[in-house]
C-alpha positions in Angstrom: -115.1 -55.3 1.2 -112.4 -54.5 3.6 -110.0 -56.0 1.7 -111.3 -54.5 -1.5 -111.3 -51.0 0.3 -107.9 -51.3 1.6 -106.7 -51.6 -1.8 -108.7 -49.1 -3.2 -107.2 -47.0 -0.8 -104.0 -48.1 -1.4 -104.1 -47.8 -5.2 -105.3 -43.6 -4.5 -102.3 -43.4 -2.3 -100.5 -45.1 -4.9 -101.2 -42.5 -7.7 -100.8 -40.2 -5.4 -97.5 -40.7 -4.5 -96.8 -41.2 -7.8 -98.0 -37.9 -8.7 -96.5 -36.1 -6.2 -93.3 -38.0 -7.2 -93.7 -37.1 -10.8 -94.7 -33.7 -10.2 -91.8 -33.4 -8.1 -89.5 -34.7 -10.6 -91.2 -32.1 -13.1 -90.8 -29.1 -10.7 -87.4 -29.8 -10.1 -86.2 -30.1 -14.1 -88.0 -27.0 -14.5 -86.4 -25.3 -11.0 -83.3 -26.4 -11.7 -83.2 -24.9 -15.4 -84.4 -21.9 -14.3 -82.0 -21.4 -11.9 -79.1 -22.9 -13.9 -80.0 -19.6 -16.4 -79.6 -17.1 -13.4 -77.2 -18.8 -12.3 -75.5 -18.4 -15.5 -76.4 -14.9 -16.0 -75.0 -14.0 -12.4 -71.9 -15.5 -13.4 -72.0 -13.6 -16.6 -72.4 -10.4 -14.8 -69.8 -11.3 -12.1 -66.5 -11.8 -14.8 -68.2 -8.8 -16.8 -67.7 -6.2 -13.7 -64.6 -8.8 -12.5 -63.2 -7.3 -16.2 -64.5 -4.1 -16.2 -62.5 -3.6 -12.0 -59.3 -5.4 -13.6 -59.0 -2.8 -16.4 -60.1 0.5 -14.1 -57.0 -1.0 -12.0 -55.2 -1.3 -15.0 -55.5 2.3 -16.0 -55.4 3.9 -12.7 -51.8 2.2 -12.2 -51.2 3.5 -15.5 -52.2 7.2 -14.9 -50.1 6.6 -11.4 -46.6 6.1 -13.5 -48.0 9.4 -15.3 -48.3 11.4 -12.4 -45.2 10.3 -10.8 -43.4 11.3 -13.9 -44.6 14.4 -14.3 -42.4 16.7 -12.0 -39.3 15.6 -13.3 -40.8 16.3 -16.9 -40.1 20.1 -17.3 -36.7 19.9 -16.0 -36.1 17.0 -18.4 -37.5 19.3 -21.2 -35.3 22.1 -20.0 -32.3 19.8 -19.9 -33.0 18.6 -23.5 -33.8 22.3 -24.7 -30.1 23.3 -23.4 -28.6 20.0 -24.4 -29.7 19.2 -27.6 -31.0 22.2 -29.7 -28.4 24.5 -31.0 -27.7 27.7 -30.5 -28.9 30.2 -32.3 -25.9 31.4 -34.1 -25.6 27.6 -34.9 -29.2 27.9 -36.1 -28.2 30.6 -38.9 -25.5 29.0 -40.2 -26.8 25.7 -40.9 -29.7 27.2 -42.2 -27.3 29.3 -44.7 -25.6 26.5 -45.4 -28.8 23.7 -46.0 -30.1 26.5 -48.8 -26.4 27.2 -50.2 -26.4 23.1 -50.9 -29.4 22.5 -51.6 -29.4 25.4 -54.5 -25.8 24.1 -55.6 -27.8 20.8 -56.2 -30.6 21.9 -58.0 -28.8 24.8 -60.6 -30.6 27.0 -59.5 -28.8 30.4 -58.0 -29.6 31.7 -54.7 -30.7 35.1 -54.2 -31.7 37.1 -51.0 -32.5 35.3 -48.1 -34.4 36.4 -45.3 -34.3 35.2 -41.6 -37.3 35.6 -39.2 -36.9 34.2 -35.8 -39.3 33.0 -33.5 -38.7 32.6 -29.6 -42.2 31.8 -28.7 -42.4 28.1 -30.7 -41.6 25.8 -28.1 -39.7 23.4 -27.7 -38.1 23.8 -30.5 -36.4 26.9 -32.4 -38.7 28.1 -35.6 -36.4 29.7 -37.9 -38.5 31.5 -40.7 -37.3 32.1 -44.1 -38.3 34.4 -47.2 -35.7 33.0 -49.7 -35.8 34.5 -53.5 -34.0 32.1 -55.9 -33.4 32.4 -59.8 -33.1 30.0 -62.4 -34.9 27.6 -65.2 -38.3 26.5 -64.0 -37.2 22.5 -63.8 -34.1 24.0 -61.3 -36.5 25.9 -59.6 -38.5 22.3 -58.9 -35.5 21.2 -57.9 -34.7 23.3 -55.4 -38.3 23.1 -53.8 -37.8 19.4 -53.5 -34.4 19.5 -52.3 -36.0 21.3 -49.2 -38.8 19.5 -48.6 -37.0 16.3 -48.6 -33.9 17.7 -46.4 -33.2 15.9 -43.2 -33.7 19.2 -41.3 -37.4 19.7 -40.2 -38.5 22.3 -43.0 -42.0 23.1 -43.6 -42.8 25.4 -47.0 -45.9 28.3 -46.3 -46.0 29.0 -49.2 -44.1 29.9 -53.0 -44.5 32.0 -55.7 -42.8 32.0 -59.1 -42.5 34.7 -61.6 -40.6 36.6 -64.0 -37.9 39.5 -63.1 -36.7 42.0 -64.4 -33.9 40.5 -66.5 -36.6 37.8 -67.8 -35.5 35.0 -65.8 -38.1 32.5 -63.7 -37.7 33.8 -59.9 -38.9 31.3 -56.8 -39.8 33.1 -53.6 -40.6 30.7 -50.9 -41.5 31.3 -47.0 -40.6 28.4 -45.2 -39.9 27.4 -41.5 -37.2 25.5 -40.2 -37.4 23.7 -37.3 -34.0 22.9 -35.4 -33.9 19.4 -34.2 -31.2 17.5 -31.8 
């Protein structure tokens, strides 16, 4: 019986081992793909803030070249104001002589024009205009396009046509004309 014991016992140790082997080989496989999927998450996480610190860096060197421009940037304006946009009698004159051309285009004849400045448009001079011009409605057109397609910086307010007195199609237009370097 001894013998018959012995391998009794050895046979339970046997499974035993065998189960705590394969239950150790199961724990780990399940461990170790759990913690693989942290793992992977952490990662994740880690090149996601990683990015996320890269571009804040990005940015604030970014808004650092801002800054460090900044008090030069007035006196640049200033310089560019005095530099580049003409003066104001300049400012007349080619706006007298845009409207003279632009009506000698179009067939139309120029009437009364009207000049309005404004100092406090900045940075650039705003010139307003009230212009009355006379002629056949298709010359008329022609004149309103001729502005609005000018290389100056012109924006119409606003236009009104009508008949005068001598039964002739009138265009009065307010427009603004920006001087630009």
């Amino acid at each position: 019986m001894p013998r018959n014991r012995r391998q009794t016992l050895t046979r339970a140790f046997q499974i035993a081992g065998a189960s705590l082997v394969l239950l150790d080989v199961l724990l780990y496989f399940f461990m170790f793909r759990y913690t693989q999927t942290l793992l992977f998450s952490e990662q994740q996480q880690f090149a996601a803030l990683r990015r996320r610190i890269f571009d804040g860096e990005t940015r604030i060197e970014r808004l650092k070249q801002f800054l460090a421009g900044l008090p030069g940037a007035g006196e640049r304006l200033a310089s560019f104001e005095q530099d580049h946009t003409p003066a104001r009698r300049q400012a007349y004159s080619q706006a007298s002589k845009l409207l003279r051309l632009v009506a000698e285009q179009s067939g139309a004849e120029l009437g009364s024009v009207a000049y309005k400045r404004d100092d406090k448009s900045r940075p650039l001079l705003r010139l307003g205009m009230m212009i009355n011009v006379e002629g056949p409605f298709p010359a008329l057109m022609k004149f309103a396009h001729g502005l609005e397609t000018a290389n100056d910086l012109i924006v119409i307010q606003g236009f009104n046509i009508a008949e005068s007195d001598n039964r002739v199609l009138e265009l009065r237009l307010a427009a603004d004309l920006y001087l630009t370097p």
